[in-house]
Backbone as CSV, one residue per row, in Angstrom:
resi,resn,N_x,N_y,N_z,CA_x,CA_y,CA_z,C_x,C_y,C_z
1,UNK,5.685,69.548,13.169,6.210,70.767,13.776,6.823,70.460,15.126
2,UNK,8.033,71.106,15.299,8.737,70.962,16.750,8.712,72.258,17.568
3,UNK,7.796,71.836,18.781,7.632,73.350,19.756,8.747,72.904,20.629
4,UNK,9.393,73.705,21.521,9.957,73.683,22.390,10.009,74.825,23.447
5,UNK,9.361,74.292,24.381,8.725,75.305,25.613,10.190,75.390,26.352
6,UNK,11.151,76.411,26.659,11.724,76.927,27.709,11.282,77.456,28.784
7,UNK,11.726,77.227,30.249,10.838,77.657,31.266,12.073,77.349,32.317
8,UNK,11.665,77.957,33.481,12.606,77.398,34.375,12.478,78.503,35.625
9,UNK,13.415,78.514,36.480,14.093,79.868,37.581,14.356,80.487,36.584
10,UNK,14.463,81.887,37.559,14.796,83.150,36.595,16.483,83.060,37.281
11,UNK,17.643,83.625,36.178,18.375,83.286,36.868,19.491,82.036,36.178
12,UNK,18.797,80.975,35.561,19.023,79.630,35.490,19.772,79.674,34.496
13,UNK,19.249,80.447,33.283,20.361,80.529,32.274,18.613,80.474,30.652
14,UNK,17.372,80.696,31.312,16.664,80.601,30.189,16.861,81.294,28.764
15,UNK,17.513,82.675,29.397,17.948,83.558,27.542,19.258,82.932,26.711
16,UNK,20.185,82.254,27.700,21.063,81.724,27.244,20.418,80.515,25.995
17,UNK,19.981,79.668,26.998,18.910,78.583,25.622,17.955,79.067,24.985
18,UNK,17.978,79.935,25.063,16.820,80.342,23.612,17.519,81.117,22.739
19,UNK,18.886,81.437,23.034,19.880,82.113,22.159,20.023,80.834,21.197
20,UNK,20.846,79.828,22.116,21.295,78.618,21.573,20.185,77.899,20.621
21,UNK,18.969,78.030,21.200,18.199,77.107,19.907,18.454,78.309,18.784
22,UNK,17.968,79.881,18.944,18.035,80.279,17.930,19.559,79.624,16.677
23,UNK,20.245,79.866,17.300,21.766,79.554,16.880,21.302,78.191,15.678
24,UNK,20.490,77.752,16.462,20.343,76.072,15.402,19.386,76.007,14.924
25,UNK,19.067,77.003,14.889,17.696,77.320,13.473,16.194,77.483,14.071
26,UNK,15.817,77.523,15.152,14.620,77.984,15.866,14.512,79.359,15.983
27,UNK,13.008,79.227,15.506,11.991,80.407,15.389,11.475,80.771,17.122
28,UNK,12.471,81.699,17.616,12.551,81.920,19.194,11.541,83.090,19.219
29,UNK,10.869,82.699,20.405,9.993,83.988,20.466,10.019,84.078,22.686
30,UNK,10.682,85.103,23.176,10.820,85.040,24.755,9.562,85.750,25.255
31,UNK,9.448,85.292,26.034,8.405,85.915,27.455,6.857,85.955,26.839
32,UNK,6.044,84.641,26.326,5.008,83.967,25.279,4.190,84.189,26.091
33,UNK,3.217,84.622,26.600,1.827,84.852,27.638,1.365,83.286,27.491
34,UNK,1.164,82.599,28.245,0.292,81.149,27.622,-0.494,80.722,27.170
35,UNK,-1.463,82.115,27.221,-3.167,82.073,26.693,-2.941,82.470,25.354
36,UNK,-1.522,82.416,24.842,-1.431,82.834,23.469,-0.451,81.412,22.737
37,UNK,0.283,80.686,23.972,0.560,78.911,23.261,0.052,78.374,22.428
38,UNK,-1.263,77.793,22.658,-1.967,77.152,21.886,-2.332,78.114,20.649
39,UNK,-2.469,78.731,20.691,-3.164,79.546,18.791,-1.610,79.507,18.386
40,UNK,-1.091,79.723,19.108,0.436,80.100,18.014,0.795,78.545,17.604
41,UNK,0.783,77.462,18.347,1.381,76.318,17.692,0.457,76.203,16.922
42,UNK,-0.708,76.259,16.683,-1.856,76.120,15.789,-1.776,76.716,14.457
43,UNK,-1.754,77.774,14.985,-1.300,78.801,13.596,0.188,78.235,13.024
44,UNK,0.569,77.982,13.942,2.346,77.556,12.770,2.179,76.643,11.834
45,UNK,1.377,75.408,12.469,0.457,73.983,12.055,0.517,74.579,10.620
46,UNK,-0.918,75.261,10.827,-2.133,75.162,9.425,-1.060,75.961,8.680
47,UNK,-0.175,77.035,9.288,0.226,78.120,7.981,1.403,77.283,7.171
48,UNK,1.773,76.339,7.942,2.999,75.233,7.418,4.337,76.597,6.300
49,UNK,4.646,77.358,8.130,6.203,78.310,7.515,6.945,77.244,7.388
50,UNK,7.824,77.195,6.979,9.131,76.126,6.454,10.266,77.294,7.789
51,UNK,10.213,78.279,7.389,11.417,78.780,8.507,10.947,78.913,9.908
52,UNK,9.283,78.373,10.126,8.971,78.017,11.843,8.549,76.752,12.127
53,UNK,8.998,75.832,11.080,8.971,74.550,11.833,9.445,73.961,13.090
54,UNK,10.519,74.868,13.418,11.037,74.670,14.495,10.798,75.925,15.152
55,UNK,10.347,76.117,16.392,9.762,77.296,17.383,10.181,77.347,18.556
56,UNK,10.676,77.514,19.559,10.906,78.034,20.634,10.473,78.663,21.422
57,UNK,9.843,78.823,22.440,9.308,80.194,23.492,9.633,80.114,24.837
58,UNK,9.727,80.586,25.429,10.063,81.593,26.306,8.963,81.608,27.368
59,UNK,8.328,80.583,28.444,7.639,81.477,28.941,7.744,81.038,30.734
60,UNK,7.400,82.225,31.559,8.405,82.193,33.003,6.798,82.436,34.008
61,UNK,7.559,82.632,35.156,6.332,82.539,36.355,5.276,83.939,36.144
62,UNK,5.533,85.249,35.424,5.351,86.003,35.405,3.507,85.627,34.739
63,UNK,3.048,84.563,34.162,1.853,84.104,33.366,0.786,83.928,35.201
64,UNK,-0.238,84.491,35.161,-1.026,84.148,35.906,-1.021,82.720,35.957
65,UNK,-1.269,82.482,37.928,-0.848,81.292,38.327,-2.352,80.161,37.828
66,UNK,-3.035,80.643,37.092,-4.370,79.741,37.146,-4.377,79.463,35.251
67,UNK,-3.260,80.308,35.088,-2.919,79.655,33.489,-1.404,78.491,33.439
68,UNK,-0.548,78.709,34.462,0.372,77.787,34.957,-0.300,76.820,35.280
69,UNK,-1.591,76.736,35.863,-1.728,75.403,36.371,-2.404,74.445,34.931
70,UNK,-2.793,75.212,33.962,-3.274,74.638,33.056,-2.152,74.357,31.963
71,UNK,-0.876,74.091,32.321,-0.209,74.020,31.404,-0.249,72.294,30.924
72,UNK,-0.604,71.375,31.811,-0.836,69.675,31.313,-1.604,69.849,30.451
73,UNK,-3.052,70.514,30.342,-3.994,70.181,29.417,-3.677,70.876,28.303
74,UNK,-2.693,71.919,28.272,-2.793,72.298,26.898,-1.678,71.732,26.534
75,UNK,-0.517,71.707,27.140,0.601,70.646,26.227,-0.131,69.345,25.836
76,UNK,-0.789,68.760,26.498,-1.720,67.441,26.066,-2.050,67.738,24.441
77,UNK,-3.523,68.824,24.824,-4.088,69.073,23.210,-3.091,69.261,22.421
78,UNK,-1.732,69.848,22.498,-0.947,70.152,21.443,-0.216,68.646,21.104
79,UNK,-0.024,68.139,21.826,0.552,66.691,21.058,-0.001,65.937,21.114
80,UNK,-1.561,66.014,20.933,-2.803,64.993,20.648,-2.787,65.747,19.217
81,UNK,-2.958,66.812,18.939,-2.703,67.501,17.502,-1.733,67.196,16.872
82,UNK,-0.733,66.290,17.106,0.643,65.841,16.335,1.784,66.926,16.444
83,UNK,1.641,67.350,17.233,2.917,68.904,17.256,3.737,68.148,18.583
84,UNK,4.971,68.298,17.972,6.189,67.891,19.134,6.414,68.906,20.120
85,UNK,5.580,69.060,21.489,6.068,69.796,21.997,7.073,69.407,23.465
86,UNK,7.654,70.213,23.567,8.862,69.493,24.599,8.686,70.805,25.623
87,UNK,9.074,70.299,27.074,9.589,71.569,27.730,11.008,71.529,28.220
88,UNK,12.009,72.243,27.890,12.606,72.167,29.086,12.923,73.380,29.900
89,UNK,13.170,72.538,31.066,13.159,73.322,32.031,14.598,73.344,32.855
90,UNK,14.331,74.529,33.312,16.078,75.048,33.766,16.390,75.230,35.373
91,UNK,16.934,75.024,36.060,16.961,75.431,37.577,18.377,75.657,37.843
92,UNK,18.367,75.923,38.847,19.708,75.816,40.095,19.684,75.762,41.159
93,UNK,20.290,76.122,42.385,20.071,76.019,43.730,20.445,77.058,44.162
94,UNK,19.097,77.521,44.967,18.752,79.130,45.692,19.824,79.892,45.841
95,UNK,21.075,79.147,46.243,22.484,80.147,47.147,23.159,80.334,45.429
96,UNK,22.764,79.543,44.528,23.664,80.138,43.694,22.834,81.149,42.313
97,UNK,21.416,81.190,42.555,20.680,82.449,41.589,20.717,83.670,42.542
98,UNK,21.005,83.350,43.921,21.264,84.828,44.829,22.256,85.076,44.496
99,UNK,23.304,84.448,44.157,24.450,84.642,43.625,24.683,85.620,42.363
100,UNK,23.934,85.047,41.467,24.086,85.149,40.269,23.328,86.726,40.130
101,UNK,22.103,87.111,41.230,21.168,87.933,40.759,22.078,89.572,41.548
102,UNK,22.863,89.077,42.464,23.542,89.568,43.156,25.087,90.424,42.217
103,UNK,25.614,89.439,41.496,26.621,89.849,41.186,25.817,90.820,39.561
104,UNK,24.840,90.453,38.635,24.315,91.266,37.851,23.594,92.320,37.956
105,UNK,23.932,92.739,39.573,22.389,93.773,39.855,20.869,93.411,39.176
106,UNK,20.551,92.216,38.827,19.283,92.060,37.891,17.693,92.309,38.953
107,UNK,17.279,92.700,38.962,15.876,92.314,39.772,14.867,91.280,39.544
108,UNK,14.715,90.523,40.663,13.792,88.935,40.272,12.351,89.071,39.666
109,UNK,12.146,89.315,38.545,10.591,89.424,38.298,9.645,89.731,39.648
110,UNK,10.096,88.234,40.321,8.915,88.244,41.727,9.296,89.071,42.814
111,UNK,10.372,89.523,42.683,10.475,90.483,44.058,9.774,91.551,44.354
112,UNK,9.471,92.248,45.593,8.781,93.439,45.782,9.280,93.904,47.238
113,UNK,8.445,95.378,47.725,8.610,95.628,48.338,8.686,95.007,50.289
114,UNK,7.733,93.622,49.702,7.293,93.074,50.810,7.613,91.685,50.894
115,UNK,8.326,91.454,49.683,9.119,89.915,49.422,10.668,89.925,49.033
116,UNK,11.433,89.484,49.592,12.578,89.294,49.390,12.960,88.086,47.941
117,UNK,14.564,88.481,47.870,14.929,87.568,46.932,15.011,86.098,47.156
118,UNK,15.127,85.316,48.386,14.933,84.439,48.756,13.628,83.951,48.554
119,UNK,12.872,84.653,48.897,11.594,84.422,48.924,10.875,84.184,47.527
120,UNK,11.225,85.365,46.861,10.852,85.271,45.410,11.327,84.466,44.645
121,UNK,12.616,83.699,44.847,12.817,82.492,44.206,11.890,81.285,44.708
122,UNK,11.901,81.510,45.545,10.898,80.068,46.410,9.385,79.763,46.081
123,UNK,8.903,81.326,45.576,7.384,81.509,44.956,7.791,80.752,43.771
124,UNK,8.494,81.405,42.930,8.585,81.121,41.838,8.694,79.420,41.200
125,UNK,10.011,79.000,42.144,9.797,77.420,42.291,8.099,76.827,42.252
126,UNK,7.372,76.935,43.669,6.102,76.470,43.611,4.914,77.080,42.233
127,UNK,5.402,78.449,41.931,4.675,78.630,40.802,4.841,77.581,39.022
128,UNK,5.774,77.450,39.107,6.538,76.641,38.340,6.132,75.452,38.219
129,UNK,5.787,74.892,39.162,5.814,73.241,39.690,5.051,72.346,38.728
130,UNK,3.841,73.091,37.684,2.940,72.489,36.584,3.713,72.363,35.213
131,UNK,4.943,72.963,35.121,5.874,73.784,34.023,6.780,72.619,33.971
132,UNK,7.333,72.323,35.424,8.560,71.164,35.761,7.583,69.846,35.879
133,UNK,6.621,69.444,35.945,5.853,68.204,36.171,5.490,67.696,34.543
134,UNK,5.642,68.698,33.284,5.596,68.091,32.173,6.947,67.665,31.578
135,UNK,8.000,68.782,32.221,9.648,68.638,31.649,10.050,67.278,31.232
136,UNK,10.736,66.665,30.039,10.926,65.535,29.534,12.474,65.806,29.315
137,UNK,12.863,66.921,30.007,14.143,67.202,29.860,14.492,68.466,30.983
138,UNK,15.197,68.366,32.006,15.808,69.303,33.135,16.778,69.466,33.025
139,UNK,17.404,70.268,33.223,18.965,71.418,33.476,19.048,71.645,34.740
140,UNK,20.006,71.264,35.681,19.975,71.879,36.606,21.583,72.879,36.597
141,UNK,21.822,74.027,36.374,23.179,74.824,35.993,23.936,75.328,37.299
142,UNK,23.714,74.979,38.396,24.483,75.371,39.477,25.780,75.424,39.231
143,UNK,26.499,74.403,38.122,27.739,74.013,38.308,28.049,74.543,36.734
144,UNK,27.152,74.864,36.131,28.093,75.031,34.547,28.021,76.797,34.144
145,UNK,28.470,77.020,33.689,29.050,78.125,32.913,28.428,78.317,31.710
146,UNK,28.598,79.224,31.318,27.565,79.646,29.745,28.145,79.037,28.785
147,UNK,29.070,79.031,28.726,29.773,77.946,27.548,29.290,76.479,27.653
148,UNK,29.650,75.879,28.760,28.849,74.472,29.278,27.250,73.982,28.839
149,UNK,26.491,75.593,29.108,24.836,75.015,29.469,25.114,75.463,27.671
150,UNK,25.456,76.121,26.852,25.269,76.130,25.589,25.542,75.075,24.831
151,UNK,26.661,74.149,25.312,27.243,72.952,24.753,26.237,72.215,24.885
152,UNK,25.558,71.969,26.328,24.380,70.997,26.684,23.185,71.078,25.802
153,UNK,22.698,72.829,25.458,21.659,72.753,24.854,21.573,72.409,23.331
154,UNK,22.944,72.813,22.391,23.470,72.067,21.087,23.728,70.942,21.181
155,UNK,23.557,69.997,21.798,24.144,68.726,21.866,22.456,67.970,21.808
156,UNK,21.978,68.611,23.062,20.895,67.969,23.084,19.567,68.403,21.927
157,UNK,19.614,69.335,21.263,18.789,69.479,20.290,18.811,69.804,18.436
158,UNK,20.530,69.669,18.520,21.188,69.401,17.468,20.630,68.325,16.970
159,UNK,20.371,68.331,15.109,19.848,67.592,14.647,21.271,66.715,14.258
160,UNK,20.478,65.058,13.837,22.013,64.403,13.308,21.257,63.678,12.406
161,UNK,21.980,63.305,11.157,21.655,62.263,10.132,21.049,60.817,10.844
162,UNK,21.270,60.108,11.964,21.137,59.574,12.303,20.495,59.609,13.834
163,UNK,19.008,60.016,14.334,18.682,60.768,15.252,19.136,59.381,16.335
164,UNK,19.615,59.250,17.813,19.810,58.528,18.911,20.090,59.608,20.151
165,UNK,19.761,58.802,20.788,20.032,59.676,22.280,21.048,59.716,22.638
166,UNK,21.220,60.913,22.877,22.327,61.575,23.383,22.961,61.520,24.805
167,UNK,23.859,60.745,24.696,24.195,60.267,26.942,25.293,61.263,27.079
168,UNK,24.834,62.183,28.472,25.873,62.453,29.310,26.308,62.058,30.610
169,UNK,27.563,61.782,30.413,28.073,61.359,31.767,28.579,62.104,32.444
170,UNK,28.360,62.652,33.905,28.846,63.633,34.541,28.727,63.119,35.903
171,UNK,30.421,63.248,36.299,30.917,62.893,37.625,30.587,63.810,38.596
172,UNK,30.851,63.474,40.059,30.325,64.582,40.908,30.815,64.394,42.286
173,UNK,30.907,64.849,42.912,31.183,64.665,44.966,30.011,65.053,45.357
174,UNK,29.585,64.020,46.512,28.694,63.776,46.756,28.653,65.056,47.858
175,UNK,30.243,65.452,48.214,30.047,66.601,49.688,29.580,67.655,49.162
176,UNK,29.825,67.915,47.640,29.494,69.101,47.139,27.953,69.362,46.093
177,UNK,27.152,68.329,46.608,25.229,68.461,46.542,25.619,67.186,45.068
178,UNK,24.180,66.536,45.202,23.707,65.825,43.867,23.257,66.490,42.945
179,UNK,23.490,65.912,41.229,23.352,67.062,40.272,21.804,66.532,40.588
180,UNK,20.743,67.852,39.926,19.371,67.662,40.276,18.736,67.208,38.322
181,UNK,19.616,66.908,37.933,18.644,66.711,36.369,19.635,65.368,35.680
182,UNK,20.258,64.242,36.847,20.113,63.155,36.150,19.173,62.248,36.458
183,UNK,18.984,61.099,35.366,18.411,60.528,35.194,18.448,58.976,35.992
184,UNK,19.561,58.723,36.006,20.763,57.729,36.927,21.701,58.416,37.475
185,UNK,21.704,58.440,38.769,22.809,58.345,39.773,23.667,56.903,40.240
186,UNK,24.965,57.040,40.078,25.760,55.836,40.696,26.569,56.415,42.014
187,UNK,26.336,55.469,42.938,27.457,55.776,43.865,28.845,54.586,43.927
188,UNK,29.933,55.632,43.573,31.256,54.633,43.733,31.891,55.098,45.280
189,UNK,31.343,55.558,46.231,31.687,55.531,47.569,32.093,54.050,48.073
190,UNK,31.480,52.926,47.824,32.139,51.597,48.098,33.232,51.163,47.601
191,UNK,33.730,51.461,46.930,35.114,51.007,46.272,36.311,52.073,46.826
192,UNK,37.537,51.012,47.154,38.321,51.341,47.527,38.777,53.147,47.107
193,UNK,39.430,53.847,48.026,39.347,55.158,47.845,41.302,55.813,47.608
194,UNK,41.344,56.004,46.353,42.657,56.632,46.606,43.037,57.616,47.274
195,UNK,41.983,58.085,47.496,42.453,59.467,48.412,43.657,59.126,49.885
196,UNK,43.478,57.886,49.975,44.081,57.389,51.417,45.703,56.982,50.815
197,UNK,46.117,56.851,49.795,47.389,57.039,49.634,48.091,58.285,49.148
198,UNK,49.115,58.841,50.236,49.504,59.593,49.811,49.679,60.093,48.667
199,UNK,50.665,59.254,47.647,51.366,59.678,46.395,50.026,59.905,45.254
200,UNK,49.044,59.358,45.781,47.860,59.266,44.985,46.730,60.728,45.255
201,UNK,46.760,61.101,46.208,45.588,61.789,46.830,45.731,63.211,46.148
202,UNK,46.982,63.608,45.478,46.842,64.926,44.347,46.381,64.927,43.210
203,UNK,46.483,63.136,42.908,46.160,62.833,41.374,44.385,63.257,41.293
204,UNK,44.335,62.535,39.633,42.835,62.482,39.790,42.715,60.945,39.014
205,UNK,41.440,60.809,38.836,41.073,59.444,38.247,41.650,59.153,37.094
206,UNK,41.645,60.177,36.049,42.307,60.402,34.951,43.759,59.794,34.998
207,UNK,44.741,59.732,35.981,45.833,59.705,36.230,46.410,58.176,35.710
208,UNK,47.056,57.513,34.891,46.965,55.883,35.234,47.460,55.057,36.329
209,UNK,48.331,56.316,37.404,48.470,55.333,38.623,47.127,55.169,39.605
210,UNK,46.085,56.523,39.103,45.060,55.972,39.827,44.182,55.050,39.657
211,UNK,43.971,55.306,38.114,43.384,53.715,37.566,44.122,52.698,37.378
212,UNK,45.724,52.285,37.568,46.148,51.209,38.211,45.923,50.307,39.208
213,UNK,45.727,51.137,40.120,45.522,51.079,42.152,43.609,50.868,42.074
214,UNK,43.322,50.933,41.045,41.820,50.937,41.092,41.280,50.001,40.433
215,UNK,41.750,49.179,39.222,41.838,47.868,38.628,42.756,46.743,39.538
216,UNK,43.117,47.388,39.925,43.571,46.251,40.830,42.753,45.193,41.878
217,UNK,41.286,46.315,42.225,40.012,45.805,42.649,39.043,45.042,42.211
218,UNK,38.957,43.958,42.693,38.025,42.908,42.381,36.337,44.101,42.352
219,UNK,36.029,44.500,43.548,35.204,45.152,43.198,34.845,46.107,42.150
220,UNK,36.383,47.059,42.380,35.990,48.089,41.056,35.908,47.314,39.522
221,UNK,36.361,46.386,39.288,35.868,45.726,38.308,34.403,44.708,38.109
222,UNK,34.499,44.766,39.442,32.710,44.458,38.902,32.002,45.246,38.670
223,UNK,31.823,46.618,39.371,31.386,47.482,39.152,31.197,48.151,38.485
224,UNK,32.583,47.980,37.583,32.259,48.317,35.709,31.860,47.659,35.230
225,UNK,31.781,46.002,35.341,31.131,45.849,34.220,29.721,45.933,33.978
226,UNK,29.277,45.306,35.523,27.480,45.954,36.034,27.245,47.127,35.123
227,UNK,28.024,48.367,35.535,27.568,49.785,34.677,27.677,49.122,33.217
228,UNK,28.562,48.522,32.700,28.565,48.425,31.114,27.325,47.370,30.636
229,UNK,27.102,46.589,31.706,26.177,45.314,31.128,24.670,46.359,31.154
230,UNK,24.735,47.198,32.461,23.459,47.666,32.126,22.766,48.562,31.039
231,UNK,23.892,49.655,30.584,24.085,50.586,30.267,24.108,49.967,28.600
232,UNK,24.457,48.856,28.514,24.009,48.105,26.719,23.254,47.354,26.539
233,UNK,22.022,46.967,28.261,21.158,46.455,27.394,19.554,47.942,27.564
234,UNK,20.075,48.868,28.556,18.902,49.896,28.388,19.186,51.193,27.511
235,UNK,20.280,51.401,27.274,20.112,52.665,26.076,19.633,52.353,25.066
236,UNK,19.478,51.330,23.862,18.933,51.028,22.977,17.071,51.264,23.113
237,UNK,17.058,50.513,24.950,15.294,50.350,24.937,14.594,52.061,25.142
238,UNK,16.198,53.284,25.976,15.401,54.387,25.589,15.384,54.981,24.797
239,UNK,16.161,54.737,23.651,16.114,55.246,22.620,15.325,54.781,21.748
240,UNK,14.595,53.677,21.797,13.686,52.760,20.845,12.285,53.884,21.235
241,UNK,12.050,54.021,22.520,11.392,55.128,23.317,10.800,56.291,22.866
242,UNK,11.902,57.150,21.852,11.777,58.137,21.261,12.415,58.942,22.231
243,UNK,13.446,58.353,23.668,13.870,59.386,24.275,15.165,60.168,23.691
244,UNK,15.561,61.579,24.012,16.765,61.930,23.021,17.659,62.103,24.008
245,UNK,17.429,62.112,25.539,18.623,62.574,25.795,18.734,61.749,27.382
246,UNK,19.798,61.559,28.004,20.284,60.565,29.165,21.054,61.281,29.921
247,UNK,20.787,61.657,31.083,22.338,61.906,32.156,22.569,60.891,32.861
248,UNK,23.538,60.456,33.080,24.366,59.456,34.251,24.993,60.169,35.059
249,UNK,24.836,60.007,36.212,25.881,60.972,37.468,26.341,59.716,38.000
250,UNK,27.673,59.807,37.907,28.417,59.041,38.814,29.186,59.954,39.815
251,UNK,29.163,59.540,41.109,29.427,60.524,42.627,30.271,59.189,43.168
252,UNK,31.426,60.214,43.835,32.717,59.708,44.942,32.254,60.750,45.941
253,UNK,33.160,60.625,46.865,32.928,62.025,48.470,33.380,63.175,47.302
254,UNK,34.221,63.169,46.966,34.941,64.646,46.358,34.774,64.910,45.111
255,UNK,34.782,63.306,44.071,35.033,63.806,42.485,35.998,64.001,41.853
256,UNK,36.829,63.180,42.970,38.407,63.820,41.964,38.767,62.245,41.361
257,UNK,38.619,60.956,42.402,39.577,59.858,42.048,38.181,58.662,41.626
258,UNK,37.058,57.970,42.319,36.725,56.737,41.757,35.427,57.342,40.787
259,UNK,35.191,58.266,40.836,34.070,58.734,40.059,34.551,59.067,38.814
260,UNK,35.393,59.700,38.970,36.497,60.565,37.429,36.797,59.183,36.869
261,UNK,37.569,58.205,37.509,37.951,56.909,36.747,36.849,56.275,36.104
262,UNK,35.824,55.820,36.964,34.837,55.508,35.987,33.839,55.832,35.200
263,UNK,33.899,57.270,35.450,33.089,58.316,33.961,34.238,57.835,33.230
264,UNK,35.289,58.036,32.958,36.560,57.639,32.023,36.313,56.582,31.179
265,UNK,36.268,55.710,32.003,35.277,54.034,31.588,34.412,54.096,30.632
266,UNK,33.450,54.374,31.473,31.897,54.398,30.810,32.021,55.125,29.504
267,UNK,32.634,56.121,29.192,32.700,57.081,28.290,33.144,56.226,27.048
268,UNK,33.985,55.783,27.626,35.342,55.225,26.044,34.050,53.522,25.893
269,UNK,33.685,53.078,26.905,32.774,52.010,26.195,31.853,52.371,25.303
270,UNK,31.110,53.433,25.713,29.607,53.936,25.153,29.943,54.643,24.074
271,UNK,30.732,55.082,23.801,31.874,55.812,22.559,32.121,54.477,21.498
272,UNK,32.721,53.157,22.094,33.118,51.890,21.247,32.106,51.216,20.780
273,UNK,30.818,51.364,21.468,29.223,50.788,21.144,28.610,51.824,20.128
274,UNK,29.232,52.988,19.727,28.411,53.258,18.693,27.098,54.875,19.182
275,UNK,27.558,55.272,20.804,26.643,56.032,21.281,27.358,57.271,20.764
276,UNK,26.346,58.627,21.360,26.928,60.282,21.046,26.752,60.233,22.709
277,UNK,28.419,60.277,23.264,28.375,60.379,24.682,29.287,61.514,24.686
278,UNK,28.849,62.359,25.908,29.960,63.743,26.315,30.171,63.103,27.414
279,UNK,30.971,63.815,28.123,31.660,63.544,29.554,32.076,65.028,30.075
280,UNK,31.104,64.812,31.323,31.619,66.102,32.328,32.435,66.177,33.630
281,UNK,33.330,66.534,34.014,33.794,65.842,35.416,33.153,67.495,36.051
282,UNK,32.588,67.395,36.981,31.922,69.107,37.372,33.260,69.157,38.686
283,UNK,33.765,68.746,38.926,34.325,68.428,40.188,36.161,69.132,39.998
284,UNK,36.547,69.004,38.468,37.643,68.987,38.033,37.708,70.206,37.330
285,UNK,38.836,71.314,37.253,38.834,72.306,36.275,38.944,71.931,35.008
């Protein structure tokens, strides 16, 4: 049996992924009390439904904080019982769920008369913190769109004839925050910067005069191949792992020129080796 615990900020995009698993054949059930987790994966176990082998739930800060803290020991018992359970977990960054809670009129679960929305995101974070300390898989959606975090969540829990982990590569500017749910970060800030030639500084990496002016570097070519030498001899060992899914962030200052070029790279190698790689540039429309 495959559980899959959703959890996260309110805000983050949690109904969105539990739409999306429904979409791919999960038995979704939102807003699960926790003192009711364990009997329900139990009960799915012994009753062996064929249409809830796969399950989903739903559950947020709103669970008393002294059943949050017990969430290690019971995900434990459940996959000491042989049940796949996974969490993932969803976030963003504070200025952009004020954002978000702002433009939907929504009210924050945790808010009240005597706590603000700032605030109530910030509880909620520390309430959380037992929820995100099991996560074997994070979202952080500051930067994606509902179409995006839906692509992410079909990609990553889409079944395939051939199960392997799933790598995303997603570029980034470093002026504009680090993504918070990869796994590897690269910095291409050392390598020569097109931004400093004029005719170049509108392009993007994508461009081939920018990856002209950028192969032309002794460095930037070492630097790929480092990423490629590493990147074929450890995806195999996490996927041997049983892990399913990989982010790579590669970061320039901005995201437009040495980061974009070598997500470009990385992509079309890990694509020629035989991987299921997406590519995000967050930086680029």
């Amino acid at each position: 049996m495959k559980l899959v615990v959703v959890s996260g900020l309110s805000g983050s995009g949690k109904s969105i992924a539990l739409h999306t698993l429904e979409d791919l054949g999960f038995y979704c059930i939102d807003n699960l009390p926790l003192f009711l987790l364990g009997t329900l994966a139990e009960g799915l176990e012994s009753a062996s439904i064929p249409q809830m082998t796969k399950t989903a739930v739903g559950i947020d800060a709103r669970n008393q904080p002294e059943r949050l803290k017990e969430v290690p020991q019971l995900l434990g018992r459940l996959r000491a019982a042989q049940i796949d359970a996974q969490v993932l977990y969803l976030e963003a960054q504070p200025e952009t769920l004020i954002k978000r809670f702002s433009e939907t009129r929504r009210k924050h679960p945790l808010t009240g008369p005597h706590r603000s929305l700032a605030e109530a995101i910030e509880l909620e974070r520390k309430l959380l913190e037992p929820m995100l300390s099991q996560a074997r898989l994070r979202m952080d959606t500051t930067h994606l769109n509902v179409h995006q975090l839906r692509d992410r969540v079909r990609e990553t829990f889409a079944e395939h004839r051939n199960p392997q982990v799933a790598v995303l590569i997603e570029t980034f500017g470093f002026k504009h925050g680090i993504p918070q749910d990869a796994d590897f970060i690269f910095d291409m800030r050392c390598l020569p910067n097109p931004h400093w030639q004029p005719d170049l500084r509108p392009r993007t990496g994508r461009d081939p005069a920018v990856a002209h002016f950028l192969e032309s570097s002794s460095t930037v070519r070492e630097m790929r191949e480092d990423l490629f030498s590493f990147f074929r001899r450890w995806i195999p060992r996490f996927q041997a792992d049983g892990r399913s899914y990989l982010t790579i962030a590669l970061g320039c200052t901005g995201g437009q020129h040495r980061s974009v070029y070598m997500g470009e790279q990385l992509h079309a190698h890990l694509r020629a080796q035989g991987h299921k790689v997406l590519l995000r540039h967050r930086e680029l429309p």
